[in-house]
C-alpha positions as CSV (number, residue, x, y, z in Angstrom):
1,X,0.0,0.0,0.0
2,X,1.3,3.2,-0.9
3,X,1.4,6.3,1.4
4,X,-1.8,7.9,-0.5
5,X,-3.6,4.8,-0.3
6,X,-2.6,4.5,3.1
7,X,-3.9,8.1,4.2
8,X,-7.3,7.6,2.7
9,X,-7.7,4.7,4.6
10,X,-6.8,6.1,7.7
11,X,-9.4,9.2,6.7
12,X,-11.9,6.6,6.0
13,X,-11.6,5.2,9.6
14,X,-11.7,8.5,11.0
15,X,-14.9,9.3,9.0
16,X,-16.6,6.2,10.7
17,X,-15.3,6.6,14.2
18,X,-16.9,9.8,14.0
19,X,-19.9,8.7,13.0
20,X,-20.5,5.8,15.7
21,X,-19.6,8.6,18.0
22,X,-22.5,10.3,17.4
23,X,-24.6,7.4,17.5
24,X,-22.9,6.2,20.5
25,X,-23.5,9.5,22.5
26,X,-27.2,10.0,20.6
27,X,-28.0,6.4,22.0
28,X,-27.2,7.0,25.9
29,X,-28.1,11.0,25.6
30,X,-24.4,11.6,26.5
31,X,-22.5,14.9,26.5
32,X,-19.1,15.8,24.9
33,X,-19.6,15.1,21.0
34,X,-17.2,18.0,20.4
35,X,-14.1,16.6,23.0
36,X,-14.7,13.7,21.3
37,X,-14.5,15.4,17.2
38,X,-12.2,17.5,18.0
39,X,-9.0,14.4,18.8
40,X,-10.4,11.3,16.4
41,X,-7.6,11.9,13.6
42,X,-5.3,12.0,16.7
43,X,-6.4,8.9,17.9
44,X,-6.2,7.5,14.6
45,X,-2.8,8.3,13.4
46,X,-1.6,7.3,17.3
47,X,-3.5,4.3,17.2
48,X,-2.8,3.1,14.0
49,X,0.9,4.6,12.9
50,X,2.8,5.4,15.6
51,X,1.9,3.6,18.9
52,X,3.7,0.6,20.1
53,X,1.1,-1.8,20.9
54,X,-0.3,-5.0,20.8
55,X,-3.9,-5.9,21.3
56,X,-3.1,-9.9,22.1
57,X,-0.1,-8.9,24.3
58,X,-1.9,-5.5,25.9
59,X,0.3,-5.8,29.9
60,X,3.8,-6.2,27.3
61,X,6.2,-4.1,29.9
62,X,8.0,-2.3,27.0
63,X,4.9,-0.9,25.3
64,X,3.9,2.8,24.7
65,X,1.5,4.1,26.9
66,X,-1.6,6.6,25.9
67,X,-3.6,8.4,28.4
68,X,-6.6,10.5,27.8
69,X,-6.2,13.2,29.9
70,X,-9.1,14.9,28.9
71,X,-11.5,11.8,29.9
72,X,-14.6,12.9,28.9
73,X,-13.5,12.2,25.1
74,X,-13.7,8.5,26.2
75,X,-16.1,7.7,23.3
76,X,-13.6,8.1,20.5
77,X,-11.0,6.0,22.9
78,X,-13.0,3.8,23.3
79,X,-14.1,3.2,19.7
80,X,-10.8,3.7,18.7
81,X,-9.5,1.0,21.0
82,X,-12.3,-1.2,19.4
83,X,-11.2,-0.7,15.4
84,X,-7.6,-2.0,16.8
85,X,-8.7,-5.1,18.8
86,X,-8.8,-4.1,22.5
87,X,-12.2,-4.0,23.2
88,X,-14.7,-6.3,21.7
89,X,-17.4,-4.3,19.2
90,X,-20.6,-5.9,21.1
91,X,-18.9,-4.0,24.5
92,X,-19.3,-0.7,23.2
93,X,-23.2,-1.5,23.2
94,X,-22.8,-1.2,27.2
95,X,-21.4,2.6,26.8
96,X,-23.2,4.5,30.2
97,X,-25.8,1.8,30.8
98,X,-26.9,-0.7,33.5
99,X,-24.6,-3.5,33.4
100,X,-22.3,-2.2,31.1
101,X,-18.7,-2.0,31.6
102,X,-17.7,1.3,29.2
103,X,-18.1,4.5,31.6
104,X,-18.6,8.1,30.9
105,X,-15.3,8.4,31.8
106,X,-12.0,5.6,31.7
107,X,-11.2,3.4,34.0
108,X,-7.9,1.7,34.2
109,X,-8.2,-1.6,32.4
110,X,-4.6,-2.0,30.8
111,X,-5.9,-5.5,29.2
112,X,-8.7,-3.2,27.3
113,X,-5.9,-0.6,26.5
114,X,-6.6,2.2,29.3
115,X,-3.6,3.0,31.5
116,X,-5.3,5.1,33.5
117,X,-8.7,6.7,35.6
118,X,-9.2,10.3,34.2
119,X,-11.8,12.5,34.1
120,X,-10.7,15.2,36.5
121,X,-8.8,17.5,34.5
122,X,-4.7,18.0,34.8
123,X,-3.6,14.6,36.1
124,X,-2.8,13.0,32.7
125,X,0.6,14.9,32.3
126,X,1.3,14.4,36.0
127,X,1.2,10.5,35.7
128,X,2.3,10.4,32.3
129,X,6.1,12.0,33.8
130,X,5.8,9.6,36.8
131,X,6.0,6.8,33.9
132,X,7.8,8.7,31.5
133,X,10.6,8.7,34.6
134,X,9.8,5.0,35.4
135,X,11.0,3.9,32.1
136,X,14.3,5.6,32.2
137,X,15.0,4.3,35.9
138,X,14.5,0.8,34.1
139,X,16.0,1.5,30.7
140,X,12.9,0.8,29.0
141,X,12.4,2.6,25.6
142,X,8.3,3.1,25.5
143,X,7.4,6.3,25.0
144,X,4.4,8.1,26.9
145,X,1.9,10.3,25.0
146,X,-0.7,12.0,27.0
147,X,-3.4,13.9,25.2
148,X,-4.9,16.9,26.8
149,X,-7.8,19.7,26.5
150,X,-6.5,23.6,25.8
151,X,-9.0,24.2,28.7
152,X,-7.0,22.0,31.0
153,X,-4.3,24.1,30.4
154,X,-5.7,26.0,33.4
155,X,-4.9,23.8,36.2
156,X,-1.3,24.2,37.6
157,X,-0.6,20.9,38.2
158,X,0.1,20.9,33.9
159,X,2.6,23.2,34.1
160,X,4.2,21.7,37.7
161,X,4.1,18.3,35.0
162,X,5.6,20.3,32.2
163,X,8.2,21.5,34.4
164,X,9.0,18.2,36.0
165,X,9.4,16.7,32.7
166,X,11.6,19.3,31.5
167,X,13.9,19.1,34.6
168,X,14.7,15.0,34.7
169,X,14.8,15.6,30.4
170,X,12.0,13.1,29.7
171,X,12.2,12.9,26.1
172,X,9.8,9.6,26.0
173,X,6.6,11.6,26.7
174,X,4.7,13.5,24.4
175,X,2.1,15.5,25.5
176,X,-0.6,16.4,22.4
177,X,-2.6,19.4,23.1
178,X,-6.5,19.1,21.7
179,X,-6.7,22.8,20.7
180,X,-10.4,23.0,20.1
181,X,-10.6,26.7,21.7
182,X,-13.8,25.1,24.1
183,X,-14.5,24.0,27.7
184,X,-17.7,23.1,29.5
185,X,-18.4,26.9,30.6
186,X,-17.7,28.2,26.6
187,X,-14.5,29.6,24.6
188,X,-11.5,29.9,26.4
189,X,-10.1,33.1,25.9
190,X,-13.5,33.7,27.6
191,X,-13.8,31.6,30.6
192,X,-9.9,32.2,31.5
193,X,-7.4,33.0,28.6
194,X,-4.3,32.2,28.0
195,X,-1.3,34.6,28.0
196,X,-0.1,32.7,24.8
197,X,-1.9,31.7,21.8
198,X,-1.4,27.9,20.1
């Protein structure tokens, strides 16, 4: 396959993801269709180009790790997670409902490809440089990527991560910024802007 052919596949993927997340969300009257929009090609190129991983050997000590940061985009994770063999399709059908096992927001299930909780907002980068730092104490060479919402930018404990991470030089994690311009209360710049623009 040739990278053009390639590319159109992976846009074609990303086309249906997004549209089971909106059936997904429409089904259980959910919120957060935009958090989830707003990182699917993300997901997809990490997912399906770049991430270390293997669905049959998910616990593999020397994998990369992902974290959703922003856990209310757990939809597109978790849909995501199903296209590459992690979760099984009929288990997305239990997405917030009785019985089901698929919350609103991720819980740490590292056989089903979740490395960690999330949900409130500015831990991802935190526990991303505590493994990022792990896996230099052990020599390992996985890399960490932690994806995570402009709005988030707000809490300190992101820029106490970002500043950890510079000061031990931990060039396995990569922290990918969902610049949508949005959080729950509206834009940004409106709720609390940023001194810098992305």
């Amino acid at each position: 396959m040739n990278e053009n052919e390639d590319i159109h596949k992976l846009e074609g993927l990303a086309k249906r993801i997004r549209k089971d997340i909106l059936k997904l969300i429409y089904q259980t009257k959910s919120p957060h269709i935009g958090s989830c929009f707003s990182m699917v090609e993300l997901l997809v190129a990490l997912y399906f180009k770049i991430l270390r991983i293997n669905p049959k050997n998910p616990q593999d000590p020397n994998r990369d790790r992902f974290l959703l940061s922003k856990g209310h985009g757990v939809p597109a994770l978790y849909l995501v997670l199903a296209e590459r063999g992690f979760i099984k399709k009929e288990t997305l059908e239990g997405f917030a409902r009785d019985g089901g096992i698929l919350e609103q927001h991720p819980t740490r299930n590292v056989s089903q490809g979740i490395e960690i909780s999330s949900g409130s907002l500015g831990h991802g980068l935190a526990l991303g440089c505590g493994m990022a730092l792990a896996g230099k104490m052990d020599n390992k060479d996985y890399r960490v990527y932690c994806i995570m919402g402009d709005g988030e930018l707000q809490e300190g404990q992101v820029w106490e991560a970002a500043m950890t991470s510079a000061h031990y030089k931990l060039d396995n994690i990569i922290a990918i910024l969902d610049n949508n311009n949005l959080q729950i209360d509206g834009f940004n710049d409106d709720v609390k802007s940023l001194w810098f623009k992305i």
